[in-house]
MOPAC internal coordinates of N, CA, C and O (Angstrom, degrees):
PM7 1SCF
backbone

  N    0.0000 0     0.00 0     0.00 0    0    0    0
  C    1.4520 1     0.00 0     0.00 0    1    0    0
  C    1.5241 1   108.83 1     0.00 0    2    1    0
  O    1.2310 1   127.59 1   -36.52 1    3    2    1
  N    1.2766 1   103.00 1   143.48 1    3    2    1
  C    1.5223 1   112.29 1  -175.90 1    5    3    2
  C    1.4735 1   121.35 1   -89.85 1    6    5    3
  O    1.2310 1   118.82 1   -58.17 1    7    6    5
  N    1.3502 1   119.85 1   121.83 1    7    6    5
  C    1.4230 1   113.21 1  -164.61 1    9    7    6
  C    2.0260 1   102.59 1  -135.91 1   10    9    7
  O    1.2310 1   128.04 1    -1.57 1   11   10    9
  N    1.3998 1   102.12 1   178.43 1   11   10    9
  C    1.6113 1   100.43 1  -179.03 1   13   11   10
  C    1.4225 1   110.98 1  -146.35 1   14   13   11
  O    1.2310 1   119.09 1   -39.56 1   15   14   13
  N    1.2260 1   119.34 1   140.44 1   15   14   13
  C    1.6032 1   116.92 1  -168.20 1   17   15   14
  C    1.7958 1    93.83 1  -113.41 1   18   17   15
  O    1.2310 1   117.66 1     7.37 1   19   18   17
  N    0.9603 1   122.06 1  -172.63 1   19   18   17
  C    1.4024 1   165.12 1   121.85 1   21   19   18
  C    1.4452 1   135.43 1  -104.92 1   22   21   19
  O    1.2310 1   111.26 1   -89.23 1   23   22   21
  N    1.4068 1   134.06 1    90.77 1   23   22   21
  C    1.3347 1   126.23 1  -166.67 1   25   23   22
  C    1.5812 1   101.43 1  -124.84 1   26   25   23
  O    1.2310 1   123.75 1   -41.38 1   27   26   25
  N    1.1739 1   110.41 1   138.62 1   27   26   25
  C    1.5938 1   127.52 1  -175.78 1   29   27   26
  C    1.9627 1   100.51 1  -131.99 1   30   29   27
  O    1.2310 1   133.58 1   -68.23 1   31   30   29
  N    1.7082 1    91.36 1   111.77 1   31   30   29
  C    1.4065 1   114.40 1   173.61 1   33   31   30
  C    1.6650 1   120.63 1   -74.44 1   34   33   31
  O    1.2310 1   118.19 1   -57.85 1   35   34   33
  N    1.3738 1   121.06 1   122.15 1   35   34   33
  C    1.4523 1   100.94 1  -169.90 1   37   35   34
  C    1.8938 1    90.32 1  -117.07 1   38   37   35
  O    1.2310 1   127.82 1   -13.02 1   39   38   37
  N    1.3695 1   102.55 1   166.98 1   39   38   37
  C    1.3965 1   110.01 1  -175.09 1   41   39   38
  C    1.5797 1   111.37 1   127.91 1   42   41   39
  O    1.2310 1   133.51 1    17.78 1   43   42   41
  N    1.5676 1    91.49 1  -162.22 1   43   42   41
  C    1.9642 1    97.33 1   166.59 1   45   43   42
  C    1.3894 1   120.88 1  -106.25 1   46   45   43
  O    1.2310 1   130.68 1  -110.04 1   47   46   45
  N    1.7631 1    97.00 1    69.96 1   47   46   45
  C    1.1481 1   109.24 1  -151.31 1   49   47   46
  C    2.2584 1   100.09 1   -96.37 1   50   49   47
  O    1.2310 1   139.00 1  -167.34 1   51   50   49
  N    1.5725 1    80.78 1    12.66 1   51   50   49
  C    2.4402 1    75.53 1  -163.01 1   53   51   50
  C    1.9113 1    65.56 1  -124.16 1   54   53   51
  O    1.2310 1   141.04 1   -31.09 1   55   54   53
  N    1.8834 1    76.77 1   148.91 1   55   54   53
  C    1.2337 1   117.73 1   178.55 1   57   55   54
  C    1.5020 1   138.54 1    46.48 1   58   57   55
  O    1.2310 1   137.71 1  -132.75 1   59   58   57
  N    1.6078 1    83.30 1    47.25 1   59   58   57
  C    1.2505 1   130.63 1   178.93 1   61   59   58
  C    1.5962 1   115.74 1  -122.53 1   62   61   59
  O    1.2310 1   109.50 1   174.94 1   63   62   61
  N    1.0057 1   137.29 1    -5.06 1   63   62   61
  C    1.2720 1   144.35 1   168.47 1   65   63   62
  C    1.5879 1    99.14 1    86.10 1   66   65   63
  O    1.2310 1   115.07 1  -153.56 1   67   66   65
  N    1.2588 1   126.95 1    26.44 1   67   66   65
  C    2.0058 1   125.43 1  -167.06 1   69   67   66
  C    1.8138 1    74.31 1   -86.89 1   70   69   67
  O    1.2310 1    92.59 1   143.10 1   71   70   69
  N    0.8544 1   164.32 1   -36.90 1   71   70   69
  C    2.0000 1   151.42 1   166.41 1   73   71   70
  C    1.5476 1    85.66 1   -23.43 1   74   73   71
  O    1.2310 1   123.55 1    84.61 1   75   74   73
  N    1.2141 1   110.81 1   -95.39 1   75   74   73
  C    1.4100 1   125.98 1  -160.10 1   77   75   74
  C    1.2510 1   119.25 1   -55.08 1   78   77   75
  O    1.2310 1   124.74 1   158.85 1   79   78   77
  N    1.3846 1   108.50 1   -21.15 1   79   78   77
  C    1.9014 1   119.46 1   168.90 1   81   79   78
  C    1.2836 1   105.38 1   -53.45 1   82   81   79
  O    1.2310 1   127.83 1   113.42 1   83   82   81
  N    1.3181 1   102.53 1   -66.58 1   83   82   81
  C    1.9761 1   115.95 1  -168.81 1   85   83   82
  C    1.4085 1   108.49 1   -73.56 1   86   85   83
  O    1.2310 1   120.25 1   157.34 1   87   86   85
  N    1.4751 1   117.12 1   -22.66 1   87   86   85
  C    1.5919 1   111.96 1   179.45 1   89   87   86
  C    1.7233 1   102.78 1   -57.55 1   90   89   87
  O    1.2310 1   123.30 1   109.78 1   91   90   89
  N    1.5209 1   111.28 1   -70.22 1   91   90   89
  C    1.2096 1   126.91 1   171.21 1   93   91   90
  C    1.7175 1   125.16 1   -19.61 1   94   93   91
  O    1.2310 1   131.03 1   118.17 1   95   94   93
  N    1.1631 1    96.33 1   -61.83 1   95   94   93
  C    1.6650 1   122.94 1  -174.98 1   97   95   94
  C    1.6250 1    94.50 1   -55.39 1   98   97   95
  O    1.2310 1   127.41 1   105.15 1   99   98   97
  N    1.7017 1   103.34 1   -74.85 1   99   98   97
  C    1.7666 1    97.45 1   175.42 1  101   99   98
  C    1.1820 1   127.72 1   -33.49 1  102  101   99
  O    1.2310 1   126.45 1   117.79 1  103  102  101
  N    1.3845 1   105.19 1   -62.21 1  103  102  101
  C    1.6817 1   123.12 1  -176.65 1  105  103  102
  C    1.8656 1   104.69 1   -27.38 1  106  105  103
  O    1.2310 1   136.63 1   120.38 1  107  106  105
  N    1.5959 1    85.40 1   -59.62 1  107  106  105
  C    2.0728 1   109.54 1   176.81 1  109  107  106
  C    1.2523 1   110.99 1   -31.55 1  110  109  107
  O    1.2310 1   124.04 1   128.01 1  111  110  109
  N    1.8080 1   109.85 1   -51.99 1  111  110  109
  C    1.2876 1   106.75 1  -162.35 1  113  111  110
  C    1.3870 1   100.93 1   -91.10 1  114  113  111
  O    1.2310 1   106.83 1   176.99 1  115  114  113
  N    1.0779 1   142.12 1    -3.01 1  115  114  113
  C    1.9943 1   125.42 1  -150.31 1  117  115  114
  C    1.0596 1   106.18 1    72.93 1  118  117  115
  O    1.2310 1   107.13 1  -150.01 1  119  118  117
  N    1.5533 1   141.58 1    29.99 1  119  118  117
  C    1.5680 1    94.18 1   163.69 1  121  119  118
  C    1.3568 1   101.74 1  -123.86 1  122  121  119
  O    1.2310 1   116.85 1    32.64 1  123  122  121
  N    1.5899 1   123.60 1  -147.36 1  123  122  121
  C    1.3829 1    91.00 1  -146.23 1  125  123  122
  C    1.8944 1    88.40 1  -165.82 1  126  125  123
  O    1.2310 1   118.05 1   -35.29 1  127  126  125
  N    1.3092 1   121.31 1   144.71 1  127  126  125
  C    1.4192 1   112.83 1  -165.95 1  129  127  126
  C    1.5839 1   117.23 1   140.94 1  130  129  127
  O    1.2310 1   110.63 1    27.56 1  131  130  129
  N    0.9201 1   135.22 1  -152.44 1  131  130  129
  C    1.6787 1   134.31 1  -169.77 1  133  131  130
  C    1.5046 1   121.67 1  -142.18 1  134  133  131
  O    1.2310 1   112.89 1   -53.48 1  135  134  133
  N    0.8107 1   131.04 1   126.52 1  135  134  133
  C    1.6701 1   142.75 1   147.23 1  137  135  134
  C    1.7447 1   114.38 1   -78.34 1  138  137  135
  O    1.2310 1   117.77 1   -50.18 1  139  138  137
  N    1.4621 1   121.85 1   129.82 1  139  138  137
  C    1.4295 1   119.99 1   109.30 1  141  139  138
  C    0.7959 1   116.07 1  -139.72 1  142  141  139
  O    1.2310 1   126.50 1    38.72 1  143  142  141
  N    1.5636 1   105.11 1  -141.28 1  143  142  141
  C    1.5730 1   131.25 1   175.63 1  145  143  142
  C    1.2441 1   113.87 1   -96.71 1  146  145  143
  O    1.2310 1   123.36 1   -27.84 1  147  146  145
  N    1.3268 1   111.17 1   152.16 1  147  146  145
  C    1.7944 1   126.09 1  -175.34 1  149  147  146
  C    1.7215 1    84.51 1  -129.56 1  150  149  147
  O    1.2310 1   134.91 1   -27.32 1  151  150  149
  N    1.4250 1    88.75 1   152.68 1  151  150  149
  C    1.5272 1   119.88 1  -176.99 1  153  151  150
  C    1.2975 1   103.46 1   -57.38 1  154  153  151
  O    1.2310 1   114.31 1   139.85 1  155  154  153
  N    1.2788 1   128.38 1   -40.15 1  155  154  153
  C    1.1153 1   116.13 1  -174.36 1  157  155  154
  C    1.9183 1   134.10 1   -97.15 1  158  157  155
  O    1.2310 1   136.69 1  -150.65 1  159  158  157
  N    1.4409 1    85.29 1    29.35 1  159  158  157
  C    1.6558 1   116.91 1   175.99 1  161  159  158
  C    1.6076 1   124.23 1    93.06 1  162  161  159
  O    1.2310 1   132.86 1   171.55 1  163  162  161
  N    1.6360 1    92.76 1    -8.45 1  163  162  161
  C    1.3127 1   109.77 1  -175.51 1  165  163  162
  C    1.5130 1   104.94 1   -70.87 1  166  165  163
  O    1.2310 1   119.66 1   -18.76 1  167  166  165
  N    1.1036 1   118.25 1   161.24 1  167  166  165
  C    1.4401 1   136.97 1   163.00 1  169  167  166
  C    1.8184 1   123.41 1  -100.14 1  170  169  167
  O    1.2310 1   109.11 1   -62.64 1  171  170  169
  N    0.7117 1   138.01 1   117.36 1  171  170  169
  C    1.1575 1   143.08 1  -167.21 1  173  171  170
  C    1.8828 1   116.86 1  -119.23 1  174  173  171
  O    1.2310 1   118.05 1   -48.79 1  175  174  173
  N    1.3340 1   121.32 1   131.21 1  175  174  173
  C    1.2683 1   144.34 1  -156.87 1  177  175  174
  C    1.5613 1   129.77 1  -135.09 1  178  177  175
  O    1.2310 1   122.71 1   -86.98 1  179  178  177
  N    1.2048 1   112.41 1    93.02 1  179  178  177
  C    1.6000 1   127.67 1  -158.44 1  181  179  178
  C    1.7727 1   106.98 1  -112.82 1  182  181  179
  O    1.2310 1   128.04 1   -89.42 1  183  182  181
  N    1.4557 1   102.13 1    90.58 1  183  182  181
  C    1.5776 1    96.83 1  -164.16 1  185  183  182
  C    1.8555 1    97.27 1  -126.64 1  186  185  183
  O    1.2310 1   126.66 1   -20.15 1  187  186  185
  N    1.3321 1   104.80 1   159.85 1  187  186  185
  C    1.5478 1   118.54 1   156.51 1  189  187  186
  C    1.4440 1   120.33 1  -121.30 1  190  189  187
  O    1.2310 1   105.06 1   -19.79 1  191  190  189
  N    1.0691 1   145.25 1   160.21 1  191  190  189
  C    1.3416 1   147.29 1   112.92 1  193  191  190
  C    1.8016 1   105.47 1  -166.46 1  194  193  191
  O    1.2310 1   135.54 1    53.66 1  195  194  193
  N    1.0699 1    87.53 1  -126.34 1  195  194  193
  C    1.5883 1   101.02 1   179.17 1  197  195  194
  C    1.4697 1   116.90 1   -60.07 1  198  197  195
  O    1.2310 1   118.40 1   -28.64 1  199  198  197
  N    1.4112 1   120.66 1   151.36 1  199  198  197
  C    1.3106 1   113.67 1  -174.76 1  201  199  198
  C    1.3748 1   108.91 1   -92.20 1  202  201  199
  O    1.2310 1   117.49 1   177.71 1  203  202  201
  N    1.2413 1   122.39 1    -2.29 1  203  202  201
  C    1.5601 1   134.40 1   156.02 1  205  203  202
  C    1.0131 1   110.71 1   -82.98 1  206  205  203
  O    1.2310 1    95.01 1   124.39 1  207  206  205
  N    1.1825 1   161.22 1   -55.61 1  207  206  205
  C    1.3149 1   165.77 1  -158.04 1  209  207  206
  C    1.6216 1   102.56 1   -84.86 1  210  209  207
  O    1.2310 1   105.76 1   147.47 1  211  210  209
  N    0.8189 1   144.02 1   -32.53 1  211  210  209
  C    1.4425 1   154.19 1   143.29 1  213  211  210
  C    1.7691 1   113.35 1   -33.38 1  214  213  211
  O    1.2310 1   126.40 1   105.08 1  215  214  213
  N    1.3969 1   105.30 1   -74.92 1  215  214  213
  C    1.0299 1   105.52 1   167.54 1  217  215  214
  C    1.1858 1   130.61 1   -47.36 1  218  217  215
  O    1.2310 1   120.33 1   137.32 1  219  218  217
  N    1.3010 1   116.97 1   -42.68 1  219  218  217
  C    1.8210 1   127.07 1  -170.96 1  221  219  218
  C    1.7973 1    94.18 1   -83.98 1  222  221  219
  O    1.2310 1   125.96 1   169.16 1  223  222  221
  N    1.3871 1   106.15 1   -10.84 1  223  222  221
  C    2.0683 1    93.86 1   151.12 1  225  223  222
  C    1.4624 1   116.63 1   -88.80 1  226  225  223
  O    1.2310 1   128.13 1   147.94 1  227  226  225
  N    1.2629 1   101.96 1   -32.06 1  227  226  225
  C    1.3904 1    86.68 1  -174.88 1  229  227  226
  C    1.4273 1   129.14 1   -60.73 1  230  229  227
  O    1.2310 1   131.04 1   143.34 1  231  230  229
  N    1.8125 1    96.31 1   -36.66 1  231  230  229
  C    1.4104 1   115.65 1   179.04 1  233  231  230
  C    1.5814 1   101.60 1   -55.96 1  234  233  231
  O    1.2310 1   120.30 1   143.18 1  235  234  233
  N    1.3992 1   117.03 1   -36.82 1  235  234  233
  C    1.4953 1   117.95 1  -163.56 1  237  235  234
  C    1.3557 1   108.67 1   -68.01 1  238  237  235
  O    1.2310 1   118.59 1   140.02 1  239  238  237
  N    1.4410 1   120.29 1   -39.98 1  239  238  237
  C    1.8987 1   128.33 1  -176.01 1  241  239  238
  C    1.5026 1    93.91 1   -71.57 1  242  241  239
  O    1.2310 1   123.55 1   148.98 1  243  242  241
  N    0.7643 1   110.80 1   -31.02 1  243  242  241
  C    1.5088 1   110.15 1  -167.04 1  245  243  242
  C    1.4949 1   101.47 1   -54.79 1  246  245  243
  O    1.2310 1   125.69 1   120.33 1  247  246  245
  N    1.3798 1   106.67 1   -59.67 1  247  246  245
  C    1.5541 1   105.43 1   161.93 1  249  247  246
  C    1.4241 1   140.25 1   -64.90 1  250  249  247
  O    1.2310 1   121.73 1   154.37 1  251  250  249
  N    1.1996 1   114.30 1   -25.63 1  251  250  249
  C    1.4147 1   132.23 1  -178.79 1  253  251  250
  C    1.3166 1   120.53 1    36.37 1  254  253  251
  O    1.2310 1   116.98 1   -20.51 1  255  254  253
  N    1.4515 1   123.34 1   159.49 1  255  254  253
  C    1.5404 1   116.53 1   170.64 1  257  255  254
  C    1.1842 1   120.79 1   -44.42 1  258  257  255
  O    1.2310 1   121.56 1   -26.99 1  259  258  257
  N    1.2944 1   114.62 1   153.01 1  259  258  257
  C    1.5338 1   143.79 1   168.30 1  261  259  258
  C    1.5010 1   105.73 1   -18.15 1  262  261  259
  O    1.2310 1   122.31 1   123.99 1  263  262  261
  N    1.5522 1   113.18 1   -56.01 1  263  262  261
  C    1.5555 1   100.06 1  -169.61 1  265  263  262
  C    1.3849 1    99.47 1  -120.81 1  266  265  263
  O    1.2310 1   118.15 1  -118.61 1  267  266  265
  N    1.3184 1   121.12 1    61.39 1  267  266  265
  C    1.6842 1   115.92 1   152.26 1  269  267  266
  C    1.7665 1    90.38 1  -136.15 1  270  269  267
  O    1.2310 1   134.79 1   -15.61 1  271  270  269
  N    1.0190 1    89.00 1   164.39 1  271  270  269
  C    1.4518 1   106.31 1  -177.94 1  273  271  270
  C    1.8062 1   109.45 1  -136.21 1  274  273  271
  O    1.2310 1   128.49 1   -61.72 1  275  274  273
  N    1.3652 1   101.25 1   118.28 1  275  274  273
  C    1.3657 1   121.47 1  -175.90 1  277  275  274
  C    1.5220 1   118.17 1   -86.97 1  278  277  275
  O    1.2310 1   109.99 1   -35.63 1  279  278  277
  N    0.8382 1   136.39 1   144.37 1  279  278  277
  C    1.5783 1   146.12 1  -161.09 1  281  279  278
  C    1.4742 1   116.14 1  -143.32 1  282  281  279
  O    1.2310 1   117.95 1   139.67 1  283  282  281
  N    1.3416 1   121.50 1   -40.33 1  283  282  281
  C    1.5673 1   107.84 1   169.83 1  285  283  282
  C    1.9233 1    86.86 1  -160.32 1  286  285  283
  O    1.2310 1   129.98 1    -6.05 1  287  286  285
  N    1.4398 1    98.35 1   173.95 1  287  286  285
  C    1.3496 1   111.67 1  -171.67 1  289  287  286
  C    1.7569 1   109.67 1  -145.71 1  290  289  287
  O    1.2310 1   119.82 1   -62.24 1  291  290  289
  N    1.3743 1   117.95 1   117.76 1  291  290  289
  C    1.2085 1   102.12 1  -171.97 1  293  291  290
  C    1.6745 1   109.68 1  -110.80 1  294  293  291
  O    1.2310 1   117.70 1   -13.01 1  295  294  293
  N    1.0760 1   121.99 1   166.99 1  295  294  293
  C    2.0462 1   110.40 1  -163.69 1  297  295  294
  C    1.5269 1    97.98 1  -158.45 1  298  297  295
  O    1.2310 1   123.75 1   -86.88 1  299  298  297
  N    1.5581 1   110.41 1    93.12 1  299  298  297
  C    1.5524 1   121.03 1   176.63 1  301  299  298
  C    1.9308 1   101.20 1   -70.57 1  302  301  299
  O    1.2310 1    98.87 1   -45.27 1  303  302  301
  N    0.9979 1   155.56 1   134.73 1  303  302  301
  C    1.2913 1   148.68 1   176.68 1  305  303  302
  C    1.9593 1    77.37 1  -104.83 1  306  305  303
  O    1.2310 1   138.74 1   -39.90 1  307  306  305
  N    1.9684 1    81.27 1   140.10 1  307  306  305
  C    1.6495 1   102.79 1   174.22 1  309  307  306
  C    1.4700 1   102.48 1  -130.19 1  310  309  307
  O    1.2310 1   127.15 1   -18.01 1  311  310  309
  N    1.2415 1   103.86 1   161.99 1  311  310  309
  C    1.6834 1   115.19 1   166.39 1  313  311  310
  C    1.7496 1    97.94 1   -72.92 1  314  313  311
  O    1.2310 1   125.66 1   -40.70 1  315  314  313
  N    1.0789 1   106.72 1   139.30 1  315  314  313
  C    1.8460 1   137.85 1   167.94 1  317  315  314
  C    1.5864 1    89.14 1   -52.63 1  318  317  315
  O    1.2310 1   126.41 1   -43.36 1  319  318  317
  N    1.7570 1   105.27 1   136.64 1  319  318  317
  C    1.5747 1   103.22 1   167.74 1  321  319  318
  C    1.1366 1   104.98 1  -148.61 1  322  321  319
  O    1.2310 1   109.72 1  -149.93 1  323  322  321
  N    0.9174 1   136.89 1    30.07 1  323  322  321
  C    1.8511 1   141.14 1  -130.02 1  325  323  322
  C    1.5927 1   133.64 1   -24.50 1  326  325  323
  O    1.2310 1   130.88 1  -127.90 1  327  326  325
  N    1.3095 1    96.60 1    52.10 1  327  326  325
  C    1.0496 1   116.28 1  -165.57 1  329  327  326
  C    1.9053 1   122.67 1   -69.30 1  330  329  327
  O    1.2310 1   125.42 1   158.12 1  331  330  329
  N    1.0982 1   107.20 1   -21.88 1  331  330  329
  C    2.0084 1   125.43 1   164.03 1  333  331  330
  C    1.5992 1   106.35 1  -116.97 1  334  333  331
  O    1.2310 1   140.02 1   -46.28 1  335  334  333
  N    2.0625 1    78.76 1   133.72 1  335  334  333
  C    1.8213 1    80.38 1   171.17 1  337  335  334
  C    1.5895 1    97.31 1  -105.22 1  338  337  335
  O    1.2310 1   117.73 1   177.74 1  339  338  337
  N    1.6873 1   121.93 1    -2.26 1  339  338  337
  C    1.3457 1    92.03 1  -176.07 1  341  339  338
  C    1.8931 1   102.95 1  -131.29 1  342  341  339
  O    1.2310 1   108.48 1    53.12 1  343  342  341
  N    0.8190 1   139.15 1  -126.88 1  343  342  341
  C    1.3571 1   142.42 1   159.84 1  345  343  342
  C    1.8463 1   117.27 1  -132.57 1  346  345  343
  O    1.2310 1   104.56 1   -89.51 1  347  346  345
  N    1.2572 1   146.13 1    90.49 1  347  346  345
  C    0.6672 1   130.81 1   173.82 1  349  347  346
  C    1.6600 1   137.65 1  -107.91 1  350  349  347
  O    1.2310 1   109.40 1    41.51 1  351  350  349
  N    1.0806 1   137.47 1  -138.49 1  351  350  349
  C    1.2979 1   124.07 1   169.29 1  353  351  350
  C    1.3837 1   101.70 1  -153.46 1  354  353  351
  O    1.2310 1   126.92 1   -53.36 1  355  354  353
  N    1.5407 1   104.30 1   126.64 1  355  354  353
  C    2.0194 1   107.89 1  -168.53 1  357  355  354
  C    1.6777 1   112.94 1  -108.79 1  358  357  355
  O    1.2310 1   108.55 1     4.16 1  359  358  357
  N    1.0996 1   139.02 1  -175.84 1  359  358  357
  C    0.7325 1   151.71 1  -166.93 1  361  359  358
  C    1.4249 1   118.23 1  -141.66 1  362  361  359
  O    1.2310 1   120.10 1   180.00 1  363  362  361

């Protein structure tokens, strides 16, 4: 079943390459949607697909690369709209 999150990464999560972490990771799974950065250092994460494949990102930021360090993780659950065909990272 097809589902859609919103997840916002808190920590020292910018300028650390975690863009290209989660781009990657998504890409891995199929699903499909946007990463960046928010002004306030946070990282922010706008994805659809599977409600498994979702999760097994979330689980993944949760950990994040080697040199960012994660501190809390927040996960709005959305209704599916199919709104991305690919995964990218915005600005």
């Amino acid at each position: 079943m097809n589902s859609a999150a919103n997840i916002v990464v808190c920590g020292m999560v910018q300028g650390v390459g975690f863009r290209y972490f989660v781009q990657h990771y998504a890409q891995q799974l199929g699903v499909a949607g946007w990463v960046r950065n928010l002004p306030n250092g946070d990282v922010e994460i706008e994805t659809e697909g599977s409600k498994e494949s979702i999760e097994n990102l979330i689980a993944y930021v949760r950990r994040g690369p080697r040199s960012a360090t994660v501190s809390r993780t927040e996960v709005e659950w959305k209704e599916y709209r199919g709104r991305f065909e690919r995964f990218e990272i915005t600005y």
